[in-house]
C-alpha positions as CSV (number, residue, x, y, z in Angstrom):
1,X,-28.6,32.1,-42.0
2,X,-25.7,31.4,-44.3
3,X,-22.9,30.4,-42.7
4,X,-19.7,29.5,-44.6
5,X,-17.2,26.6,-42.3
6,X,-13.0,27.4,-43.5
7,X,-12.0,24.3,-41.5
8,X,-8.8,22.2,-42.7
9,X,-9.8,18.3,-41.3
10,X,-13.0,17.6,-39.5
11,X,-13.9,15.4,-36.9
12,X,-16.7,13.6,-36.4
13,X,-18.3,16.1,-34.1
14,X,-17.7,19.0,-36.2
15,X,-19.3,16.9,-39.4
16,X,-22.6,16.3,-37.3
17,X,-22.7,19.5,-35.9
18,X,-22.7,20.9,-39.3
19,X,-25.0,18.6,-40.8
20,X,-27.7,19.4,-37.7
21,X,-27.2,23.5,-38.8
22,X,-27.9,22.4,-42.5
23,X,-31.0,20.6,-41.3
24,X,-32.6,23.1,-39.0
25,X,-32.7,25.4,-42.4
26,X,-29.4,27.0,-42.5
27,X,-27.3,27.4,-45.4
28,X,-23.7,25.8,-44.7
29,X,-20.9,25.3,-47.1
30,X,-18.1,23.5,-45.8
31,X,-13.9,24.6,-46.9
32,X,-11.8,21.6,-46.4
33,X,-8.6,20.8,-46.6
34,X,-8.4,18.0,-49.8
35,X,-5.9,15.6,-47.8
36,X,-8.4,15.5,-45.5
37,X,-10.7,12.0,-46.7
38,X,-14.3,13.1,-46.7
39,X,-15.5,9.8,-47.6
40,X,-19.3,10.9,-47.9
41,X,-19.1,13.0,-44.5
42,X,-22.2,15.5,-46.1
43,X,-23.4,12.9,-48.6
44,X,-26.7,12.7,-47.2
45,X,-27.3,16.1,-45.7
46,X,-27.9,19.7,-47.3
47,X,-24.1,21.0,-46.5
48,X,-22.2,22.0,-49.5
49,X,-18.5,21.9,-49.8
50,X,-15.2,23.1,-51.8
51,X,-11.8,21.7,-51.5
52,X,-9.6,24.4,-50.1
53,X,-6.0,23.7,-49.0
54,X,-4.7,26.5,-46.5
55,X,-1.1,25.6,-45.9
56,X,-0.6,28.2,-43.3
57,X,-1.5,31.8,-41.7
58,X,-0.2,33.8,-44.1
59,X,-1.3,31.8,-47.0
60,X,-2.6,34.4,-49.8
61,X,-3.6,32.0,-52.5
62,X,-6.3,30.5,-50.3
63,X,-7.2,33.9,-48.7
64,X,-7.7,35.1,-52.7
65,X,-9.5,32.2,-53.5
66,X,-12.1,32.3,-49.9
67,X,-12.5,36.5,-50.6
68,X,-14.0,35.2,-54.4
69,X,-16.3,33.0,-52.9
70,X,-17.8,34.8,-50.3
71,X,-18.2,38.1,-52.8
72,X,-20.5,35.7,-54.9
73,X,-21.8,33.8,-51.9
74,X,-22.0,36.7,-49.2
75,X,-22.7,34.4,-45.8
76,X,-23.6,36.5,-43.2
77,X,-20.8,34.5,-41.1
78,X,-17.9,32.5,-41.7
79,X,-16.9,30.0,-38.9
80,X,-13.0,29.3,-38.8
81,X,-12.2,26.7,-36.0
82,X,-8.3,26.0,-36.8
83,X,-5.8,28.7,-35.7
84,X,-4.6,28.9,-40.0
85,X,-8.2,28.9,-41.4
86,X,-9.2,32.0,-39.0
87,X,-6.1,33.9,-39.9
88,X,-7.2,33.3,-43.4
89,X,-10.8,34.4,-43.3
90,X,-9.7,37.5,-41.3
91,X,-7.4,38.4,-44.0
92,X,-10.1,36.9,-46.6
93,X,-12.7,39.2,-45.3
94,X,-11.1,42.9,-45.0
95,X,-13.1,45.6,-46.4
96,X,-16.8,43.2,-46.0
97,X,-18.7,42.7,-43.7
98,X,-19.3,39.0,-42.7
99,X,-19.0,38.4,-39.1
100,X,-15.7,36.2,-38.2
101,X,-16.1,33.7,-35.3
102,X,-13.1,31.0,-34.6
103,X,-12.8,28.5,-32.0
104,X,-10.5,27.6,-29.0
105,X,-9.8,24.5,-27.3
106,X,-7.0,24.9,-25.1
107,X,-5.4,27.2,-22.6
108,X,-2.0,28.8,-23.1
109,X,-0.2,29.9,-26.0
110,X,-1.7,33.5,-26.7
111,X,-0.4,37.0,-26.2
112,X,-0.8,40.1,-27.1
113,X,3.0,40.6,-28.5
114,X,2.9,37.1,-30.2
115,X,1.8,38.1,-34.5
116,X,0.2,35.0,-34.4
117,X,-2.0,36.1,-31.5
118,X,-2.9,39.3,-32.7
119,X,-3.3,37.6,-36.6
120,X,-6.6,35.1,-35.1
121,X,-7.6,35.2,-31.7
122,X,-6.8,39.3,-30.8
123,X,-7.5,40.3,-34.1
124,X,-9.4,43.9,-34.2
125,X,-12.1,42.6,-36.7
126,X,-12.7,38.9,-35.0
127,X,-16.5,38.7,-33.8
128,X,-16.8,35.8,-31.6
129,X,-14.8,33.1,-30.4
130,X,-16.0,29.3,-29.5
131,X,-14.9,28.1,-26.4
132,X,-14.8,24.1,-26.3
133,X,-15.1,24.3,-22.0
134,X,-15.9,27.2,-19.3
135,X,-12.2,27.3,-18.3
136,X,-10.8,28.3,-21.7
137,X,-13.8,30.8,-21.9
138,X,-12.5,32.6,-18.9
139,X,-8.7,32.4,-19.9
140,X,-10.1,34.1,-22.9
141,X,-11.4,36.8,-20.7
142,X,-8.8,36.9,-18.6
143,X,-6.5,38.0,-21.6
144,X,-8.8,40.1,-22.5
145,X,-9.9,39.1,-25.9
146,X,-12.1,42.0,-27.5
147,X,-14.7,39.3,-29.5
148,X,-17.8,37.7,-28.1
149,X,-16.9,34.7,-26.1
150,X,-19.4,31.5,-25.6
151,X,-18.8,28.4,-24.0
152,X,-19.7,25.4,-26.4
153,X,-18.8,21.9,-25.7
154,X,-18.2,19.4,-28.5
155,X,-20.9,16.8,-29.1
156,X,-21.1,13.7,-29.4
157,X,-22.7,10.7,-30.2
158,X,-21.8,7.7,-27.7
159,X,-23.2,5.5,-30.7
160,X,-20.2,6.0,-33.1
161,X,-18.2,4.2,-30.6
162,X,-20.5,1.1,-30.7
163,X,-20.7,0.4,-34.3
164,X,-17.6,-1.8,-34.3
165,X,-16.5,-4.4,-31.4
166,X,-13.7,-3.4,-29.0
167,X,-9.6,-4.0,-29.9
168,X,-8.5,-7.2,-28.5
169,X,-6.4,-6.6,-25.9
170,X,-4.9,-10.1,-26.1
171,X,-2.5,-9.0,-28.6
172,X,-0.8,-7.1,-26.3
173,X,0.1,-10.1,-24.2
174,X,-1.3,-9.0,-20.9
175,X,-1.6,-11.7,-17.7
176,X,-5.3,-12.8,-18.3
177,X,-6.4,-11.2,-14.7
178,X,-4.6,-7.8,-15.7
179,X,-6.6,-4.9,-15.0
180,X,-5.6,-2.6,-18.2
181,X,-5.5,1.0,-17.9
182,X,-5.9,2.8,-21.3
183,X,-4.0,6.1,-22.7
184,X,-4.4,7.7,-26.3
185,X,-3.0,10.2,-27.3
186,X,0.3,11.8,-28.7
187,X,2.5,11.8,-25.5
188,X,4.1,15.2,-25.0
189,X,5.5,16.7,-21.8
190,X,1.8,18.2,-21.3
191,X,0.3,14.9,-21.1
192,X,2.1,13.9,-18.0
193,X,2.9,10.5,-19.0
194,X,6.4,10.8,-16.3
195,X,4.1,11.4,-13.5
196,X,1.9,8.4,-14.6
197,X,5.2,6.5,-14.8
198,X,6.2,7.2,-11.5
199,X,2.8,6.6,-10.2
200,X,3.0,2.8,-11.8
201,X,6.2,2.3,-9.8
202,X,4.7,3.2,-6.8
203,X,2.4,0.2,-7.0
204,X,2.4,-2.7,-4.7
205,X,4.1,-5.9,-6.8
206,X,1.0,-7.9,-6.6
207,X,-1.3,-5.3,-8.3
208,X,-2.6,-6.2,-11.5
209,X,-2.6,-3.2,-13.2
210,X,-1.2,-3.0,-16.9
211,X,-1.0,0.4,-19.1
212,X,-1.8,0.7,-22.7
213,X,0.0,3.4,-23.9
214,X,-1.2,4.4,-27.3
215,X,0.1,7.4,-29.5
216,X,3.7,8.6,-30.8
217,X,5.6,9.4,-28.0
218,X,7.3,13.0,-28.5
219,X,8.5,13.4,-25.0
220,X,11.9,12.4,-24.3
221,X,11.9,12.0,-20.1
222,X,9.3,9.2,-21.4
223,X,11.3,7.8,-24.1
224,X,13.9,7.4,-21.5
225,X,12.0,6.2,-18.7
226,X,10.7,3.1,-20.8
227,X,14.1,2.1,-21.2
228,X,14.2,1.8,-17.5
229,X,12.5,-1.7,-16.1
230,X,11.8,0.2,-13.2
231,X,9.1,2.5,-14.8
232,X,8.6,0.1,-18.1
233,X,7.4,-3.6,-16.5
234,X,3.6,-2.6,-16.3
235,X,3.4,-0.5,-19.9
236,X,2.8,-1.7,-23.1
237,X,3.8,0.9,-25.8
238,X,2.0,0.6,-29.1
239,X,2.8,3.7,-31.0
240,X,0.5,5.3,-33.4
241,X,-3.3,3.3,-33.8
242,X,-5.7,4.1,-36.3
243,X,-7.8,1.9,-33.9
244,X,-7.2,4.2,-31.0
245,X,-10.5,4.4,-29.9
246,X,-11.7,1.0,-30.2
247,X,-8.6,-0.6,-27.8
248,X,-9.9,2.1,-25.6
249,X,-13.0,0.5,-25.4
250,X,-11.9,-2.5,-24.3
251,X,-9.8,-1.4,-20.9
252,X,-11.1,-1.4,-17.6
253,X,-10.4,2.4,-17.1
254,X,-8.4,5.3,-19.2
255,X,-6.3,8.2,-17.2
256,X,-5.0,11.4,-18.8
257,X,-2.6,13.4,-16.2
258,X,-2.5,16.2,-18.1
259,X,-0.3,18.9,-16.0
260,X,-1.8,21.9,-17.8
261,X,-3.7,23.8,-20.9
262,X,-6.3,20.6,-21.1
263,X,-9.7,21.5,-22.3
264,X,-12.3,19.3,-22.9
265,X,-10.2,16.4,-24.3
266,X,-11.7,14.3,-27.0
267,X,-9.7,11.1,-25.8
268,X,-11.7,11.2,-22.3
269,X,-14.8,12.0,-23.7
270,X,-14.8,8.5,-26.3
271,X,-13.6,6.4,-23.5
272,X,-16.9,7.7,-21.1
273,X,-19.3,6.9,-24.0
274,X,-18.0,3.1,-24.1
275,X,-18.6,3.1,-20.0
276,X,-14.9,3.3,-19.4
277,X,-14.3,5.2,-16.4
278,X,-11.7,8.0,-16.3
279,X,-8.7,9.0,-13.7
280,X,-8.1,12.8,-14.6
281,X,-5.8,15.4,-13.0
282,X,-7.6,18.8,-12.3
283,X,-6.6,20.9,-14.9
284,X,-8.5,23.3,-17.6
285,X,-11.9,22.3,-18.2
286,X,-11.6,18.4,-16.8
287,X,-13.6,18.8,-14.3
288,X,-16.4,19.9,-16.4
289,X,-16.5,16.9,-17.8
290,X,-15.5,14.4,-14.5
291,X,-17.3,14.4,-11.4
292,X,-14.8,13.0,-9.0
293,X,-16.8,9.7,-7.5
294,X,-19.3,9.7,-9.7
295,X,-18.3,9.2,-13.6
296,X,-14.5,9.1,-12.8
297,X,-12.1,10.1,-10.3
298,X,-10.0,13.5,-10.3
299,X,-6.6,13.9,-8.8
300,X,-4.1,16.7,-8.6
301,X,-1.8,17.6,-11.6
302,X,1.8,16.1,-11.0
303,X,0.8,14.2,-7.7
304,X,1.6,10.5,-8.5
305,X,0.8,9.1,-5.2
306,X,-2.5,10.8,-5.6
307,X,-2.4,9.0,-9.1
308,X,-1.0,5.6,-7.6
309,X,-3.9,5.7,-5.0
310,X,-6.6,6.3,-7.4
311,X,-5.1,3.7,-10.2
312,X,-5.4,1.5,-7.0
313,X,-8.6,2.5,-6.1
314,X,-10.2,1.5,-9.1
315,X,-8.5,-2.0,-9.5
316,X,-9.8,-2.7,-6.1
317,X,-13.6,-2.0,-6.2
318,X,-14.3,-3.4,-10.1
319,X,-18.4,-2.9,-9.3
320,X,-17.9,0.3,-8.3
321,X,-15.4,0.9,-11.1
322,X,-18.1,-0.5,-13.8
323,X,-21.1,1.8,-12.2
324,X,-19.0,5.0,-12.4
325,X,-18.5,3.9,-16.4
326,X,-22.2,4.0,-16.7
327,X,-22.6,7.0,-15.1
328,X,-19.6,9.2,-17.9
329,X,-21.5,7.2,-20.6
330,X,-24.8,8.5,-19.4
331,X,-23.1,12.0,-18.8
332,X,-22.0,12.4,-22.0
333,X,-25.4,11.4,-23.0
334,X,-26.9,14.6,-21.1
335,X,-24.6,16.8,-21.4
336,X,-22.4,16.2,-24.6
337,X,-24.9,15.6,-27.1
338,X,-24.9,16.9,-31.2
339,X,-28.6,18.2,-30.5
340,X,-27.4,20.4,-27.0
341,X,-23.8,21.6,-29.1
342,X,-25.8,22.8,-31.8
343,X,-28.1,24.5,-30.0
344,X,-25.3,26.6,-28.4
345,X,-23.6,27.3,-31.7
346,X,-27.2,28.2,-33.4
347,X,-27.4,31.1,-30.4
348,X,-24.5,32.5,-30.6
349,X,-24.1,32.6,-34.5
350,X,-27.4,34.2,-35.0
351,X,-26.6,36.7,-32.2
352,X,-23.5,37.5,-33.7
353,X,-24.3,38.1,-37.0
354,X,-27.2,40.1,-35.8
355,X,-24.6,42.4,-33.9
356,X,-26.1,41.9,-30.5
357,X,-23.9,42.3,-27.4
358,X,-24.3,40.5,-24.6
């Protein structure tokens, strides 16, 4: 099959998953965004690629220049997994006939009186739409979105996290018997970070637990509750880290309260392949990725004593803590791997550019 990619950046997952099409015989050529650095991302694999910058949805110069490659090119399919790359291709491919599939990750956002809505994911000539977890899939159905919908988790490789060594948490200036709980991420009001705030403060004084907040911090109740001693004593705030990823590797557990409109959220997934064990509230499509007492704990969204007790719970049974890290790294193993995405992706592509219904 050829299949043409109009993606803007693309993560790690998305590069292998492309790569693995391209070596199972499929004929992929990548669009990508030119701020995005490629450094060698296809170098060694059959997946062609063109610069394309799309600023936005409505962006006709990169809508002319897609429509002149796919006349020469004619891919049976075009996959567009950013919200301003499908608008694109759907305005790209008017008139042809190449199947259009996009992709969503999260929950919310989308209407059928919003343009933006009915420019990508309602759009009359969208085929097929990605769905990175089951509960996004069905919010898709539930809104009733006319294109074929397939539930495709991300995959992942738990050895790109153990190329390099872990951060040193020492930098930070933690007690040397802290227990560190990890966060990345860019803290908006979704995230929760006030409930995991208040949650801290609800700990006993003698408990050892330390949070590593990593990621700009665009909510403004937590700007102002880290002003406050009351909420700040146990956090250390880092900002933005290009390093993310690696100082997750070195805490003893990660948490993301997320309140709402989570799907399948990269951040948990890299701290369960470095055996980190997760605290996650039970939103979206978390729990399709936690088992509560088994490769992480779940809690309700917005409970912080719920949150307090299973911060506490961890700190206090470190074996058990370390065995439920094995078991996310194993699960993400089983059920997050490049091979088992692909395979997913491969289906449903083929099916919809055949024109089957299911």
């Amino acid at each position: 099959m050829k299949i043409t990619v109009v993606a803007s950046a693309c993560d790690l997952s998305e590069v292998a998953e492309y790569c693995e099409l391209a070596a199972r015989g499929h004929r992929v050529h990548v669009f990508y965004d030119p701020s995005w650095q490629e450094n060698g991302a296809y170098e060694k694999s059959d997946v062609t690629t063109t610069p394309l910058p799309v600023s936005h949805r409505l962006d006709l110069r990169a809508a002319k220049a897609l429509r002149a490659h796919l006349l020469k090119q004619t891919p049976e399919l075009i996959y567009a997994p950013y919200n301003k790359t499908l608008a694109v291709s759907l305005m790209a491919t008017r008139g042809m006939r190449v199947k259009v599939v996009g992709y969503r990750g999260t929950l919310g956002h989308l209407n059928h009186w919003d343009p933006a809505s009915l420019m990508t994911y309602f759009h009359p000539r969208l085929d097929g739409i990605v769905c990175n977890c089951k509960a996004v899939q069905s919010y898709m159905r539930d809104k009733q979105a006319k294109a074929q919908l397939v539930t495709a988790y991300k995959g992942f490789d738990v050895d790109w996290y153990a190329r390099g060594q872990p951060g040193n948490l020492a930098d930070f200036g933690f007690p040397g018997d802290a227990f560190v709980v990890g966060f990345t991420g860019n803290v908006r009001p979704v995230k929760g970070i006030d409930i995991l705030l208040k949650a801290l403060a609800q700990l006993p004084e003698d408990s050892r637990i330390q949070l590593l907040l990593v990621g700009e911090i665009r909510d403004r109740r937590v700007r102002r509750m880290l002003n406050d001693p009351a909420f700040s004593s146990r956090v250390v705030s880092t900002g933005f880290r290009r390093d993310a990823s690696r100082l997750t590797g070195a805490c003893d557990a990660f948490v993301m309260p997320s309140v709402e409109r989570e799907g399948v959220c990269r951040a948990v997934v890299e701290a369960m392949s470095q055996c980190v064990p997760p605290i996650v509230s039970d939103v979206g499509g978390m729990t399709e990725l936690v088992q509560d007492g088994e490769s992480g704990l779940v809690v309700p969204p917005s409970d912080y004593d719920a949150l307090a007790n299973a911060l506490q719970r961890m700190e206090r049974d470190v074996e058990n803590c370390k065995q439920m890290g094995i078991a996310a790294q194993q699960c993400i193993r089983d059920h997050f791997s490049v091979a088992r995405a692909t395979d997913t992706m491969e289906e449903f592509f083929d099916r919809v550019a055949r024109g089957e219904k299911r």
